[in-house]
C-alpha positions as CSV (number, residue, x, y, z in Angstrom):
1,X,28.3,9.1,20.1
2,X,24.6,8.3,19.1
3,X,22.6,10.6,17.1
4,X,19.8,12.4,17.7
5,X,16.3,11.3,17.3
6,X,15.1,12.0,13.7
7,X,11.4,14.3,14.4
8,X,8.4,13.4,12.7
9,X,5.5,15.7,13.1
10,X,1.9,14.5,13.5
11,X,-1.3,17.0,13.2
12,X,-4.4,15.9,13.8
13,X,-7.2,17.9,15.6
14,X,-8.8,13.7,17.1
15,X,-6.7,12.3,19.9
16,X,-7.4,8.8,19.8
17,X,-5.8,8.9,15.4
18,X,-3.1,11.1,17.2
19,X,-2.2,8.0,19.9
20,X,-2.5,5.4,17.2
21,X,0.1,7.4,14.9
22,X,2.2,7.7,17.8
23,X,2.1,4.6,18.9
24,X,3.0,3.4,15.6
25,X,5.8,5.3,15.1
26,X,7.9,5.8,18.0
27,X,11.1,4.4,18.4
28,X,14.2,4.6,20.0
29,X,15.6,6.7,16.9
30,X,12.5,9.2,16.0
31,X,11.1,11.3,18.2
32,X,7.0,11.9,17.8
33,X,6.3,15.8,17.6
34,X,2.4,16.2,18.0
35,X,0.2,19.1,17.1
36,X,-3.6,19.3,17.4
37,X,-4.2,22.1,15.1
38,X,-2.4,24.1,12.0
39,X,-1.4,27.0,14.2
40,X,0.5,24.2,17.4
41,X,2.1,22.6,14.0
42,X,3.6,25.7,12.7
43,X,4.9,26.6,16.2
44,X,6.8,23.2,16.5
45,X,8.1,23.7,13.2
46,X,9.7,27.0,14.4
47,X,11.3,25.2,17.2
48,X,12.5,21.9,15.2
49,X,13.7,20.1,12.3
50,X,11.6,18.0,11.1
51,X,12.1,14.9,8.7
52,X,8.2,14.5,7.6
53,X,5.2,15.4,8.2
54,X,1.9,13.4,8.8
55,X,-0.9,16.1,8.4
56,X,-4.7,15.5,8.4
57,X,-6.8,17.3,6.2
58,X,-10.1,18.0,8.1
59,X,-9.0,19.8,10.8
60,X,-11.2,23.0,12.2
61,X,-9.6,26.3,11.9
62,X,-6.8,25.5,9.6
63,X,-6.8,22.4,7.5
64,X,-4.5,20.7,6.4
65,X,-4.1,22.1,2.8
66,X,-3.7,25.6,4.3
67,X,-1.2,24.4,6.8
68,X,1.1,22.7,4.2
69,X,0.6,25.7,1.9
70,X,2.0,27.8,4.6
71,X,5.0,25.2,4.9
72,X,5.4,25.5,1.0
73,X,5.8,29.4,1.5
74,X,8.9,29.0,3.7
75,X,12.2,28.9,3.3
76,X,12.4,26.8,6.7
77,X,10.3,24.1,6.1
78,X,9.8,23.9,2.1
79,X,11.8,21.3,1.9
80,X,9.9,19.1,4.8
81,X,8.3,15.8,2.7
82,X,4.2,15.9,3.7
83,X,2.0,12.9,3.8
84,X,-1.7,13.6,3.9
85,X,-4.6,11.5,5.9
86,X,-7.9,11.6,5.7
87,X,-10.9,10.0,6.8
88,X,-13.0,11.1,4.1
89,X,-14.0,9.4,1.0
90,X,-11.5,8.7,-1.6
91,X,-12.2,11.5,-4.1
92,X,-9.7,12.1,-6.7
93,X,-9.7,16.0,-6.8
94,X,-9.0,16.3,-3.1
95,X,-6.0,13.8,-3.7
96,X,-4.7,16.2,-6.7
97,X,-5.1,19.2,-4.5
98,X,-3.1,17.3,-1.8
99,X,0.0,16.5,-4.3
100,X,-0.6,20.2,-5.5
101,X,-0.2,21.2,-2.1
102,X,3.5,19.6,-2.0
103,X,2.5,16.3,-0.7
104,X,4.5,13.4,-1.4
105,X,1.7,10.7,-0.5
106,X,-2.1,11.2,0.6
107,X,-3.7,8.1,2.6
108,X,-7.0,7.4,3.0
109,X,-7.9,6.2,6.8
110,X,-8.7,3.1,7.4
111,X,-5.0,2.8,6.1
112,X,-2.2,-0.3,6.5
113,X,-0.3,0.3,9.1
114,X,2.5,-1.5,7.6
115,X,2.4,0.7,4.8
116,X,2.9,4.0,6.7
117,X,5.5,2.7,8.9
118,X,7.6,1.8,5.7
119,X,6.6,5.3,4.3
120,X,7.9,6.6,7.1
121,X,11.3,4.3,7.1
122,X,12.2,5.5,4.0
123,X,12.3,9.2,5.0
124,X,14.0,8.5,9.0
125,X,16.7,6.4,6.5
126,X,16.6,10.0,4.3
127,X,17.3,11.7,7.2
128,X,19.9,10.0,8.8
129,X,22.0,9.7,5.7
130,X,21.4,13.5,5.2
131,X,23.0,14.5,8.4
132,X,25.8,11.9,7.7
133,X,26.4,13.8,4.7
134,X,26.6,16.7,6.5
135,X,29.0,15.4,9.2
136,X,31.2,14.1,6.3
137,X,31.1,17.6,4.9
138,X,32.1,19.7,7.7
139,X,35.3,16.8,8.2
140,X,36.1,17.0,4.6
141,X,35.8,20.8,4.8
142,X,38.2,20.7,8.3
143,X,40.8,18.8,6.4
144,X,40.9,20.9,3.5
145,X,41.3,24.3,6.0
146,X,43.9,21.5,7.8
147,X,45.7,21.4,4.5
148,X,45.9,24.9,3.6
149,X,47.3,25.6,6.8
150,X,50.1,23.3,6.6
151,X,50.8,24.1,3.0
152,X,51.0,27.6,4.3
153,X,53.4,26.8,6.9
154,X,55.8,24.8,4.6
155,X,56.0,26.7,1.9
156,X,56.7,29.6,4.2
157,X,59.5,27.8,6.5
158,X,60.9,26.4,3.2
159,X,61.3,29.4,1.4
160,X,64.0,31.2,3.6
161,X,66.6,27.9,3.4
162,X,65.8,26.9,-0.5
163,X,66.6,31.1,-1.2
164,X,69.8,30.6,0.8
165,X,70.3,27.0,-1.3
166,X,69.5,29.0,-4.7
167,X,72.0,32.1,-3.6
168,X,74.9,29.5,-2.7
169,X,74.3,27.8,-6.0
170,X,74.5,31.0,-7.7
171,X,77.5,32.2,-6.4
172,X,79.3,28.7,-7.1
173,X,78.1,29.0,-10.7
174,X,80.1,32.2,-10.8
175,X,82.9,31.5,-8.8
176,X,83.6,28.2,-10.0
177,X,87.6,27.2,-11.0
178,X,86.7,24.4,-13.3
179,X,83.8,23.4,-15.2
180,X,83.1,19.9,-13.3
181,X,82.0,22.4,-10.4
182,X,80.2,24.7,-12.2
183,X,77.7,21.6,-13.9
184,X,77.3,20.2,-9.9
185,X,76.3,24.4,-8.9
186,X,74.3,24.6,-11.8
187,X,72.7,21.0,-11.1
188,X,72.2,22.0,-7.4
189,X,70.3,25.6,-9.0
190,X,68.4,23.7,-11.0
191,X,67.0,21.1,-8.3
């Protein structure tokens, strides 16, 4: 059984830094969501889970601050790591307001390839062991219902013969004619 793609979600309002990303990225086991503006991003996040996302800052309409602000603010997709590029100089405040915005890294274009791609590695590898997690759990969480049940069942089919056991033993404890089988009764009982 082979798992499903992890999704990584690129916005960027430029095709040609949208076909680079892309190109970069894909692989047989992530699948490349792409959005050209804030408002195509938060539609695809409606419709998939997504692992990370790759959001560019200077985008008309809604940038990319206000897009990952809006991400922040729901329960759905707070919990989605952001990396920021831009193309603009490096300037420290708008690098603080990315990390205040929930980023986890902000790039300045040109940028390494290399240096994404492992970037990205790291949170595909997050991913994948998350759902593993989560596979193991609803198994563990099966064998433990599993368990319960069959508890259940035996201590249910076992109680009507070990009653009829414990009565027997009783009633040889009283009835007893010497004292050799009234300590075997009374050892039964006590088993």
């Amino acid at each position: 059984m082979s798992n499903p793609p992890v999704n990584i979600l690129i916005v960027d309002d430029i095709a040609h830094n949208i076909t680079a990303l892309k190109a970069l990225l894909t692989r047989p086991d992530v699948a490349v969501l792409v959005a050209d503006s804030g408002t195509a991003a938060l539609d695809l996040l409606l419709k998939h889970e997504v692992a990370l996302a790759i959001l560019d800052v200077n985008m008309p309409g809604m940038n990319g601050f206000e897009l990952a602000a809006l991400m922040r603010g729901s329960p759905r997709t707070t919990h989605v790591p952001i990396i920021f590029l831009t193309a603009t100089a490096h300037d420290a405040s708008r690098t603080f307001r990315g990390y205040e915005a929930g980023a986890v890294d902000f790039l300045y274009k040109p940028f390494d390839p290399r240096i994404l791609q492992s970037k990205v590695d790291v949170f595909v590898q997050l991913e994948q062991q998350k759902r593993q997690l989560a596979a193991q759990l609803v198994t563990t969480r099966q064998m433990l219902e599993a368990n319960e049940m069959l508890m259940a069942v035996l201590s249910h089919d076992l109680r009507t013969p070990l009653g009829a056991v414990l009565a027997s033993a009783e009633y040889l404890m009283r009835t007893a004619a010497d004292p050799q089988s009234a300590t075997v009764a009374a050892r039964v009982k006590n088993s």
